[in-house]
C-alpha positions in Angstrom: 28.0 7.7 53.8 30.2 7.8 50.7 29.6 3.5 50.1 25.9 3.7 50.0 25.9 6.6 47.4 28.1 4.7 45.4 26.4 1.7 45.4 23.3 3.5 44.4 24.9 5.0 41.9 26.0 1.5 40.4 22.4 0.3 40.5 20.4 2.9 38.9 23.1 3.2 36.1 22.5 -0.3 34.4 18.9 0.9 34.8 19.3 3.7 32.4 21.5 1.9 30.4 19.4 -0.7 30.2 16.3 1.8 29.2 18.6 3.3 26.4 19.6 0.7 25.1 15.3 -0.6 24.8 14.6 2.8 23.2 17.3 2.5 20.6 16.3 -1.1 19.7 12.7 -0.1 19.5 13.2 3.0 17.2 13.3 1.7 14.1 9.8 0.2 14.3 8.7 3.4 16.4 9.7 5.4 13.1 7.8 3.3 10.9 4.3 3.1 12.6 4.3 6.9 13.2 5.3 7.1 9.3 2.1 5.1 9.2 0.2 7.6 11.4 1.1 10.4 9.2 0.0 8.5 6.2 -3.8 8.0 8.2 -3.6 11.9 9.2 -2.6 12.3 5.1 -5.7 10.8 4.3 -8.2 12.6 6.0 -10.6 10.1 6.9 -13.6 10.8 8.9 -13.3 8.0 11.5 -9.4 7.6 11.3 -9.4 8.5 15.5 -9.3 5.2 16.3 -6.4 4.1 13.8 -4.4 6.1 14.8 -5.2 5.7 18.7 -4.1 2.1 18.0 -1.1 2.9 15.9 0.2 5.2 19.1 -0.5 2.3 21.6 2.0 0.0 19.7 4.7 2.8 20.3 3.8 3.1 23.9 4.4 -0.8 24.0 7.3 -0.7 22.0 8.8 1.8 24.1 8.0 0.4 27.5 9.0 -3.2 26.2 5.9 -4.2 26.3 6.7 -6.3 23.0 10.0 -7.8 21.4 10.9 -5.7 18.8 13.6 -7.3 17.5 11.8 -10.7 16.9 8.3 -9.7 16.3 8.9 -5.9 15.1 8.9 -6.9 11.0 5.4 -9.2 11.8 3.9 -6.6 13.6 4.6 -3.8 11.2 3.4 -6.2 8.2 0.0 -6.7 9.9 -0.2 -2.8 10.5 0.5 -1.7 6.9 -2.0 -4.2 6.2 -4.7 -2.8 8.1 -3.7 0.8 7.1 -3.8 0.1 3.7 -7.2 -2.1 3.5 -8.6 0.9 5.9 -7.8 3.8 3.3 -8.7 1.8 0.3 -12.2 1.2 1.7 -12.8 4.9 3.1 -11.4 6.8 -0.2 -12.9 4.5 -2.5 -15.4 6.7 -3.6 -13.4 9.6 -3.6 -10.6 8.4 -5.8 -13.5 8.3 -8.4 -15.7 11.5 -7.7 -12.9 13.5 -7.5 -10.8 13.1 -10.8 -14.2 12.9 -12.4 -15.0 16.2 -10.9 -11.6 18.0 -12.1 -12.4 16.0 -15.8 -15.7 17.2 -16.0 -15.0 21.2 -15.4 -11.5 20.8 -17.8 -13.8 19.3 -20.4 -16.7 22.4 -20.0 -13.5 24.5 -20.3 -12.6 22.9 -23.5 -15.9 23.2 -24.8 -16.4 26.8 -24.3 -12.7 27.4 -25.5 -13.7 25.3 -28.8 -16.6 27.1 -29.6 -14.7 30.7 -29.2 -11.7 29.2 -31.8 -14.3 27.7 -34.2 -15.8 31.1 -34.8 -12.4 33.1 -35.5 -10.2 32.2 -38.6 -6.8 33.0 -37.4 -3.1 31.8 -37.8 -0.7 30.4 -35.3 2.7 30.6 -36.7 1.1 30.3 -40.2 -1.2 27.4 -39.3 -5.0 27.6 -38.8 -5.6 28.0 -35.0 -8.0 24.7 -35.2 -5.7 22.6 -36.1 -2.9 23.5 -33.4 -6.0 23.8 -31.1 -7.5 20.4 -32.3 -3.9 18.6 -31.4 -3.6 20.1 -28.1 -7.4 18.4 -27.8 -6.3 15.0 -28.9 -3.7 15.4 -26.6 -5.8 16.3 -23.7 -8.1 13.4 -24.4 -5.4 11.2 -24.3 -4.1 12.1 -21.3 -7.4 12.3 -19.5 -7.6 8.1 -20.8 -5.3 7.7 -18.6 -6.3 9.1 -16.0 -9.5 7.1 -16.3 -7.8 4.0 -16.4 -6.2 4.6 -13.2 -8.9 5.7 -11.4 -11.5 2.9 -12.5 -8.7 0.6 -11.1 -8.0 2.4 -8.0 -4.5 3.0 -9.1 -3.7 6.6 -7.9 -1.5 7.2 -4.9 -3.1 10.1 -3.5 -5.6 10.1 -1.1 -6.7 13.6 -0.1 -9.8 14.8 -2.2 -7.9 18.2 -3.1 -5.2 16.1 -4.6 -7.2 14.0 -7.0 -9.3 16.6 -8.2 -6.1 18.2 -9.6 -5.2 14.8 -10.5 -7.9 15.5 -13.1 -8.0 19.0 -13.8 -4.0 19.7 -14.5 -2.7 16.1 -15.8 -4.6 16.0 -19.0 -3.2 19.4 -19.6 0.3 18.1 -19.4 -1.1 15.8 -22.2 -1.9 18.6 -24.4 1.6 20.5 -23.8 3.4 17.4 -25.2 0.9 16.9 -27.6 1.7 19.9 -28.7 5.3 19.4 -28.3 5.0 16.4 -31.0 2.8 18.8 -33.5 5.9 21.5 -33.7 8.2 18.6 -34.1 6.5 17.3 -37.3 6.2 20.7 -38.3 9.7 21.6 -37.9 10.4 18.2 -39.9 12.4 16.8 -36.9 9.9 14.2 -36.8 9.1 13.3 -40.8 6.3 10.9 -42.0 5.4 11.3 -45.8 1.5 11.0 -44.4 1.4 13.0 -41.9 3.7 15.7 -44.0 1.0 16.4 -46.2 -1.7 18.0 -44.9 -3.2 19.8 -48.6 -3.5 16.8 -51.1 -4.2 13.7 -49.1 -7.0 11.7 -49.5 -9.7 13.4 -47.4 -11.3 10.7 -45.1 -15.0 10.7 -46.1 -16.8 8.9 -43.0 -16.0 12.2 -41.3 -17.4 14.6 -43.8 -20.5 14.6 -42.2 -23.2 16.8 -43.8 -22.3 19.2 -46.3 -18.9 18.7 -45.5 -15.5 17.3 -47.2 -14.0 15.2 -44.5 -11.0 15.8 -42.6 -7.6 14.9 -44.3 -5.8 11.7 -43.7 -2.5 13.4 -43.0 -4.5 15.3 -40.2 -6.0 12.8 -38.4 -2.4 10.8 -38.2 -1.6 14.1 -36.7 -4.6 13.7 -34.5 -3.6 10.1 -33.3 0.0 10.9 -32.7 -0.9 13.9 -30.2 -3.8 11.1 -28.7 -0.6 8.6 -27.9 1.6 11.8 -26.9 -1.6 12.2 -24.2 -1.5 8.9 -23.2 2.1 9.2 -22.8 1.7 11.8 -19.8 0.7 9.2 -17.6 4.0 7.2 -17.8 6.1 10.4 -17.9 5.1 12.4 -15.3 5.7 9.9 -12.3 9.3 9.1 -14.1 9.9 12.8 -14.1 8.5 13.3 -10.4 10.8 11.1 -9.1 14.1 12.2 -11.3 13.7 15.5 -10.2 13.1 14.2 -6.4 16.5 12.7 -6.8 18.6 15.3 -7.8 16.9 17.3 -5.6 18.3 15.1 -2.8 21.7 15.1 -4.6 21.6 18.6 -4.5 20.8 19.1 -0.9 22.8 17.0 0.1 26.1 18.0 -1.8 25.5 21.4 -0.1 25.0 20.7 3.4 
């Protein structure tokens, strides 16, 4: 009685052995198309059941060895990030323009009503007319909300979900205006000198802006003016740079401490 078990025992075991070793070979490439899932599930797309359906079969195969993962895996997973990627680009296409319009357009109705309420009241902020700190955070806005035009009439944002990219264009440009705003109190601290821009009472007054009635802006102010633009613009190349800084030391962190 003891034989039989025994020999049982000796067959089922390179069985299992055998199934282990077929689930550790295939989890690499299980890991990456279920990464893949949760990037169709991250994009919230209205017909994405069918994706993903297909996605979940190539695990199943995977896992039952229904495919060789080890010479095929890196073709297959090409093709798949392939189709996931055309698929999104195609569904969210419109949405990756609405949306940052949407957040520009209420930012820039803010603006407006904010510009109209400083206009009206002549007061100081640390000793310089409000309209001119106000009119540099502006520039700086503007600039920032360039660039976030120019990414999404070129499709170049990474988000995908409509509640992302609508703050994509309602909070960016205002990081614009904080470093624009950041470069004003450096030229007026004198960290950051240019005779031009240092003199902002006796320098020729540009006349095409006079308009009617008026005496034109000065020069000195509207290098201010571009400087906070470019400081705008700026935004879009340090915030991603910043993002991912801070990601890393946040992993440096975590891990030093666990």
């Amino acid at each position: 009685m003891a034989e039989p078990v025994r020999f049982e025992a000796e067959e089922i075991a390179p069985q299992e052995g055998g199934n282990r070793g077929m689930v550790a070979e295939s989890a690499p490439f299980v890991a990456s198309v279920e990464r893949l899932i949760i990037r169709v599930r991250s994009a919230k797309l209205n017909d994405q059941t069918q994706m993903i359906d297909n996605l979940q079969a190539w695990i199943d195969r995977a896992m039952s060895g229904g495919i060789d993962v080890l010479r095929d895996g890196e073709q297959i997973l090409g093709t798949l990030n392939a189709n996931v990627g055309e698929m999104i680009h195609s569904r969210t296409m419109l949405r990756r323009i609405v949306s940052p319009m949407v957040g520009l357009t209420i930012l820039t109705g803010a603006l407006a009503a904010v510009t109209v309420t400083v206009s009206g009241v002549e007061a100081l902020f640390l000793g310089t007319p409000l309209e001119i700190v106000f009119a540099a955070i502006i520039f700086g806005i503007s600039g920032s909300a360039f660039a976030v035009l120019l990414r999404t009439v070129t499709m170049q944002l990474e988000y995908t979900e409509k509640v992302a990219l609508f703050m994509v264009g309602l909070s960016r440009p205002l990081v614009g205006g904080v470093l624009a705003l950041a470069v004003f109190a450096l030229f007026g601290a004198g960290i950051i000198s240019l005779p031009l821009v240092s003199d902002q009472e006796s320098t020729t007054r540009v006349a095409f802006l006079a308009g009617s009635g008026g005496s034109g802006i000065f020069a000195g102010q509207l290098a201010m003016f571009a400087f906070a633009f470019a400081a705008g613009i700026s935004e879009g190349f340090i915030t991603p740079r910043f993002a991912r800084g801070v990601a890393r030391v946040a992993d440096r962190v975590s891990s030093a401490t666990s």
